[in-house]
Backbone as ProteinMPNN parsed JSONL, in Angstrom:
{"seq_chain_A": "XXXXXXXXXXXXXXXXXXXXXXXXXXXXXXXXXXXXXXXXXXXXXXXXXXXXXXXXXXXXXXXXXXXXXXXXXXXXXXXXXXXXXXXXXXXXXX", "coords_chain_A": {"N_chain_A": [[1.38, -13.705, 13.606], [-0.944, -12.245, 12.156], [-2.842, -10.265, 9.989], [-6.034, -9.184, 9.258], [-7.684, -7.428, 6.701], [-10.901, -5.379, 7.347], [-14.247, -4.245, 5.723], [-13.514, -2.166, 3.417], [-11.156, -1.93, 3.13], [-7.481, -2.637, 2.544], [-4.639, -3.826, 2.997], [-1.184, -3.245, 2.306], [2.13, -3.228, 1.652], [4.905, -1.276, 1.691], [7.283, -0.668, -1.497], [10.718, -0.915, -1.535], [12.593, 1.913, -1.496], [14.091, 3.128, -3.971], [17.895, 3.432, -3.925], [20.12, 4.077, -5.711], [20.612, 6.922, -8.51], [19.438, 6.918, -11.932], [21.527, 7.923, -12.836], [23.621, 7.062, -11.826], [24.418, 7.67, -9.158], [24.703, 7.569, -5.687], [21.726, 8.109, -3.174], [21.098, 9.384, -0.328], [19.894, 8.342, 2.792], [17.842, 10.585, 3.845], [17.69, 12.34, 1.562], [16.115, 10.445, -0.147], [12.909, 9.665, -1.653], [9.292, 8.889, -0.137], [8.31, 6.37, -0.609], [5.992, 5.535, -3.284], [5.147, 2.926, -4.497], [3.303, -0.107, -3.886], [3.137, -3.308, -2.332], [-0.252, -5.457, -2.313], [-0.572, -6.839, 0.328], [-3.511, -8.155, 1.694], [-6.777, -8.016, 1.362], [-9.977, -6.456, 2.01], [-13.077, -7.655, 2.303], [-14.862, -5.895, 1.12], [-18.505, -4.705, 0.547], [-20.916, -3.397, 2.313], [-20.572, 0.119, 2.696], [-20.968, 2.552, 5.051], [-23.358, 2.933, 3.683], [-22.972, 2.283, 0.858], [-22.406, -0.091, -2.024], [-19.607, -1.639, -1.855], [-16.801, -2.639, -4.411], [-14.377, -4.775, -4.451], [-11.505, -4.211, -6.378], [-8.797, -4.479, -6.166], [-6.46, -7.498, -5.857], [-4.613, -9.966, -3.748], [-0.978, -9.514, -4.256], [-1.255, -7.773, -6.106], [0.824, -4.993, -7.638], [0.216, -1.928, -6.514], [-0.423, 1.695, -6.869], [0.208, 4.515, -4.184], [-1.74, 7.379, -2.635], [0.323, 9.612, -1.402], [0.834, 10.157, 0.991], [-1.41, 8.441, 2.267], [-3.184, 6.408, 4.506], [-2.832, 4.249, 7.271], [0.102, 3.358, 9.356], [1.531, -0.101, 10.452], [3.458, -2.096, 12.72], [3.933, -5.186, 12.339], [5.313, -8.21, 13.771], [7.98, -7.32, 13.122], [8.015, -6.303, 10.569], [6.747, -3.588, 8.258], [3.787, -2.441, 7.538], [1.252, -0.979, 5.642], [-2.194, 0.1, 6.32], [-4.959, 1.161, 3.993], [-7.758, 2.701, 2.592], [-9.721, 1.476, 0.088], [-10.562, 3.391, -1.893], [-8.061, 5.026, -1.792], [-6.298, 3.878, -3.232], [-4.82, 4.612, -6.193], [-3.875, 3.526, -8.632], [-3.388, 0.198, -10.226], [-0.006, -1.316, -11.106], [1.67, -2.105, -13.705]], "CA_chain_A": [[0.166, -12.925, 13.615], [-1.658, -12.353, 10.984], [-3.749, -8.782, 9.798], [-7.181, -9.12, 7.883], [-8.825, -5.856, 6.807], [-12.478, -4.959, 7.404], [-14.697, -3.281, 4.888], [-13.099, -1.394, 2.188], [-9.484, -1.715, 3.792], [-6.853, -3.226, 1.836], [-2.976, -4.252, 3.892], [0.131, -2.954, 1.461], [3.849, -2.908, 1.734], [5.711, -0.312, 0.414], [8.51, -1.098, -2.433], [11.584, -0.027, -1.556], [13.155, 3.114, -2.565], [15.798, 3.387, -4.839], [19.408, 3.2, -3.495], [20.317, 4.983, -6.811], [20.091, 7.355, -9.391], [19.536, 6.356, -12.89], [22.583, 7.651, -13.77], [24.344, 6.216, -10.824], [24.661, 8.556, -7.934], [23.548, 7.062, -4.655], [21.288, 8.839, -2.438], [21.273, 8.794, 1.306], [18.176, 8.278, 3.392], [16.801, 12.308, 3.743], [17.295, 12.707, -0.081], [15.469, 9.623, -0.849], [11.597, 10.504, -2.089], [8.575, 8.295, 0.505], [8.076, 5.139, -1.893], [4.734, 5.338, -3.43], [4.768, 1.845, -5.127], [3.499, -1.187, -2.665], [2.254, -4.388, -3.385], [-0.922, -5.587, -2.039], [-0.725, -7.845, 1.291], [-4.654, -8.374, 2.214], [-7.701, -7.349, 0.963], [-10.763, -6.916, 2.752], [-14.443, -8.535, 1.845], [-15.842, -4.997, 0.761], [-19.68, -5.047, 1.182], [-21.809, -2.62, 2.329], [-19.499, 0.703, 3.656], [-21.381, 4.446, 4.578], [-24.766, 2.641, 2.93], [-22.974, 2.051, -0.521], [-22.39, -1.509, -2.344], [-18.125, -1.69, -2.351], [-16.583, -3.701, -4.927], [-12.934, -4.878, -4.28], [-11.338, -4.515, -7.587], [-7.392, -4.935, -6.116], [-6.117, -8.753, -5.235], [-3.289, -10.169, -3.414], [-0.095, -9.682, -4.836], [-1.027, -6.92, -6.35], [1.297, -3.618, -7.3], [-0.216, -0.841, -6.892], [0.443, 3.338, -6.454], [-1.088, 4.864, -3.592], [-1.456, 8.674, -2.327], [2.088, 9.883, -0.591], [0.767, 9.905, 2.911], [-2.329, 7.742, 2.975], [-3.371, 4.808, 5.273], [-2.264, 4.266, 8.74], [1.064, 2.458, 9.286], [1.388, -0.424, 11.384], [4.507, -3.199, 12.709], [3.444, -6.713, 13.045], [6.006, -9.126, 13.37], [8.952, -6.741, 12.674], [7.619, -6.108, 9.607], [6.109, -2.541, 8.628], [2.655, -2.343, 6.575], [-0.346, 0.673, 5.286], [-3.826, -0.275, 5.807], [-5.41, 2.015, 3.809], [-8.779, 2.194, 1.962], [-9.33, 1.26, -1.624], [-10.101, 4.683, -2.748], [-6.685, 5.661, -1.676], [-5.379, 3.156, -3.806], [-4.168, 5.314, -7.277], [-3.625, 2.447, -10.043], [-2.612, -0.999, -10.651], [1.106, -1.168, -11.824], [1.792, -3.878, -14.26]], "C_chain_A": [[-0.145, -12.484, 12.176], [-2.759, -10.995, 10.829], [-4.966, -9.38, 8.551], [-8.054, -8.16, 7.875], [-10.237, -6.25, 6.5], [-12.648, -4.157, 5.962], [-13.832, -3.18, 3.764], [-11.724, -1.455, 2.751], [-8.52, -2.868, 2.97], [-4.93, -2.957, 2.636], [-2.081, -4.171, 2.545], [1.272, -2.848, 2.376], [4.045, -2.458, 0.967], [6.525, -1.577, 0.019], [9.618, -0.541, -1.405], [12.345, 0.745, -2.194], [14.227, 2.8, -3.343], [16.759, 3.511, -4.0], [20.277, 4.558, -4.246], [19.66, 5.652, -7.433], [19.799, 6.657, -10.564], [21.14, 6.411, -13.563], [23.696, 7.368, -12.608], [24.855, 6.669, -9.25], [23.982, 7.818, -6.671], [23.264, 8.158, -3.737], [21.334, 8.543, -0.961], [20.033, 9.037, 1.75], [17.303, 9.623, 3.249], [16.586, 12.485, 2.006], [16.102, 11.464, -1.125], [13.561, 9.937, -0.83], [10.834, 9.104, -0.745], [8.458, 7.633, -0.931], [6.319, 5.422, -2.009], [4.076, 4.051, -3.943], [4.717, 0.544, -4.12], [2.718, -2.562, -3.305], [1.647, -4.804, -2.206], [-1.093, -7.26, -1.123], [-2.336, -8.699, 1.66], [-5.643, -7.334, 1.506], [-8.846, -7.588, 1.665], [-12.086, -7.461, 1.913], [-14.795, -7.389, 0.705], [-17.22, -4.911, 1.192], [-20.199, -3.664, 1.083], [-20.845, -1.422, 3.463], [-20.151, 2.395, 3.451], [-22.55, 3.874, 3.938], [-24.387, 2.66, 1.716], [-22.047, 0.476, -0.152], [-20.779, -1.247, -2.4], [-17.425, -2.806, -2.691], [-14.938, -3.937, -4.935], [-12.037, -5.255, -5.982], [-9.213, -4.777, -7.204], [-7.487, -6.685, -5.573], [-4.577, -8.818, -4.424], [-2.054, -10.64, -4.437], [-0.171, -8.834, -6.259], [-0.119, -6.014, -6.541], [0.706, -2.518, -7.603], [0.345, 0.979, -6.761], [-0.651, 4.337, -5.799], [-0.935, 6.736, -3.459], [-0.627, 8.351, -1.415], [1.735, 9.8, 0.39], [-0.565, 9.577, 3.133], [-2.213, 6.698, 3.588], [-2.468, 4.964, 7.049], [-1.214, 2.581, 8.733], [1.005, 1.323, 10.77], [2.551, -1.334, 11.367], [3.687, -4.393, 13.32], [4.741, -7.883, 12.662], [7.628, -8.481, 12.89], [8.703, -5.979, 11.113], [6.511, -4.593, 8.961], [4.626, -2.651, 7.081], [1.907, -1.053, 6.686], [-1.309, 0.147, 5.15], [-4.235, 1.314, 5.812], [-6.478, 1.531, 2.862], [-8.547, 1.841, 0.523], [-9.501, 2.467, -2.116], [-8.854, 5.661, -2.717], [-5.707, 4.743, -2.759], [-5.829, 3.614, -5.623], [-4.76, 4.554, -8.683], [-3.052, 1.055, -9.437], [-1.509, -0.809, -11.454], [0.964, -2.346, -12.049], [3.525, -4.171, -14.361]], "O_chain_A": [[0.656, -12.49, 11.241], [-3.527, -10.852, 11.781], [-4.796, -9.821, 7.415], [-8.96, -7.952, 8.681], [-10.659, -7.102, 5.719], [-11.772, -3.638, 5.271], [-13.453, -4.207, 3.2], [-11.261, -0.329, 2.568], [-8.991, -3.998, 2.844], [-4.301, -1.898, 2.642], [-2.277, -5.048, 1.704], [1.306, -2.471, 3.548], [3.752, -2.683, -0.207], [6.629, -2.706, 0.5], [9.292, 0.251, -0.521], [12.8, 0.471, -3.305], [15.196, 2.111, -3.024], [16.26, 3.82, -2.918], [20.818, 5.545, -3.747], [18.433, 5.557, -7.408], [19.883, 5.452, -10.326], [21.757, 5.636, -14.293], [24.837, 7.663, -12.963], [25.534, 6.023, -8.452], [22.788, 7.522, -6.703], [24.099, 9.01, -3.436], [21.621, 7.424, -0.537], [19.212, 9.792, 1.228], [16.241, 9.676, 2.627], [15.534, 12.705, 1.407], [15.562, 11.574, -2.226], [13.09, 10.472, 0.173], [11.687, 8.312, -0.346], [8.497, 8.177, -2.035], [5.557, 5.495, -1.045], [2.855, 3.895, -3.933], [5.745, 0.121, -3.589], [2.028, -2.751, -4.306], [2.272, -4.763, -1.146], [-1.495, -8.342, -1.551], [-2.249, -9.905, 1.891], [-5.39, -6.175, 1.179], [-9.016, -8.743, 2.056], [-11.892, -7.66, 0.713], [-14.998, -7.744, -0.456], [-17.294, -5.05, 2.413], [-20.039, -2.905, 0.127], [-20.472, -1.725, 4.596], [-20.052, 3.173, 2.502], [-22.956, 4.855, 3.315], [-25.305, 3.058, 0.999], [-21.47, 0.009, 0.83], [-20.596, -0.376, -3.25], [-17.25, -3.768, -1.942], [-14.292, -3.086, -5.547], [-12.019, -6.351, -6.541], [-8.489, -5.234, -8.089], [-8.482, -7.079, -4.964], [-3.676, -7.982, -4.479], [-2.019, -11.64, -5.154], [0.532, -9.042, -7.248], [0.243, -5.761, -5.392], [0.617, -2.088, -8.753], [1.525, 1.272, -6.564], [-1.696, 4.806, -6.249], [-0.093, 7.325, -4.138], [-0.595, 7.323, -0.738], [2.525, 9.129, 1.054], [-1.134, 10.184, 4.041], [-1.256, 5.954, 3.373], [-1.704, 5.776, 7.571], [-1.465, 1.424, 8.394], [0.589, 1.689, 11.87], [2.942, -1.598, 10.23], [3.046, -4.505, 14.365], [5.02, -8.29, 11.534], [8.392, -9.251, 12.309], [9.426, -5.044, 10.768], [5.348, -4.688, 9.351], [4.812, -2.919, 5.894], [1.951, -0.256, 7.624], [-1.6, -0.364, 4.068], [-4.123, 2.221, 6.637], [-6.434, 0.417, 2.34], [-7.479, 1.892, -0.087], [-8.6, 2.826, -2.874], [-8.67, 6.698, -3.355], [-4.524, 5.001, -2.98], [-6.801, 3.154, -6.222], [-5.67, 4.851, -9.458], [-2.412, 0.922, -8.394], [-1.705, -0.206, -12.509], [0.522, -3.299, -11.407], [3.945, -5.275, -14.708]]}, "name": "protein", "num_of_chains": 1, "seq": "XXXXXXXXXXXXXXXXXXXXXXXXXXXXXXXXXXXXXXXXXXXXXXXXXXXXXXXXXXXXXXXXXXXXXXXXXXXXXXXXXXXXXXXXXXXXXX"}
């Protein structure tokens, strides 16, 4: 199965978190922070969204950095994804 966002909707996977510290401590699941860095599964057309022109400026395979608890999570395939809009989507990480 296969997900293709509407409108202004753009399909991410988180990163996964860190394991470790930098300076080498490992963390266990509660101490570990919600990943904010995902890279960009699907993008939708954009178009016309609310009566304005929306221009899709992310692609696939994208990384980007979104807000900590936007988008609505979903499992397809075992697999967990965030469709969330493009104005939730932060920056492009290079």
């Amino acid at each position: 199965m296969t997900i293709k966002p509407l409108a202004d909707r753009v399909v991410i996977k988180m990163v996964e978190a860190e394991e470790t510290t930098k300076s080498g401590i490992i963390l266990t699941g509660a101490a570990k922070e919600k990943p904010q860095v995902a890279e960009v599964i699907a993008v939708g057309p954009g178009g016309l969204v609310d009566g304005k022109e929306v221009k899709m400026y992310v692609a696939v395979g994208n990384k980007v950095l979104t807000s900590k608890y936007s988008g609505t999570e979903v499992k397809v395939d075992g697999c967990e994804y965030v469709i969330v809009r493009q104005s939730d989507i932060l920056a492009v990480v290079d």
